[in-house]
C-alpha positions, 0 to 999 in steps of 0.5 A: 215515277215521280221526284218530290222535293221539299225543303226543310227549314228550322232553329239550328238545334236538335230538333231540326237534326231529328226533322232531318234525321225523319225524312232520312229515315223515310226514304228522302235523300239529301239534295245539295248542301245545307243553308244557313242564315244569323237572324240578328233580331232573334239572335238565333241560327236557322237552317235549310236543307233540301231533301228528294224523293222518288215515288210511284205516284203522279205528282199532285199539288195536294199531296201532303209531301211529309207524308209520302 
């Protein structure tokens, strides 16, 4: 068993809700709480959320983590 983690990243707006939303939807759990960042020169809100999943696979750098 093998925990992946990634850390998902975007605008603060429906778009990053529904990456979200995706991984939930694929078996990932929330892990901590989200970030949030004010770029002053785009003048815009962006976001984090960290995500985790357990998998029966050995963990392999090549692995496509959106994927699993």
């Amino acid at each position: 068993m093998t925990t992946l983690y990634r850390l998902l990243t975007g605008e603060d707006d429906s778009a990053f809700c529904h990456k979200v939303s995706e991984a939930l939807s694929k078996g990932w759990a929330l892990h901590g709480s989200p970030s949030y960042a004010w770029d002053q020169r785009q003048g815009r809100m962006y976001c984090a959320q960290a995500v985790i999943k357990d998998v029966d696979a050995r963990y392999d750098p090549s692995m496509k983590l959106g994927a699993q």
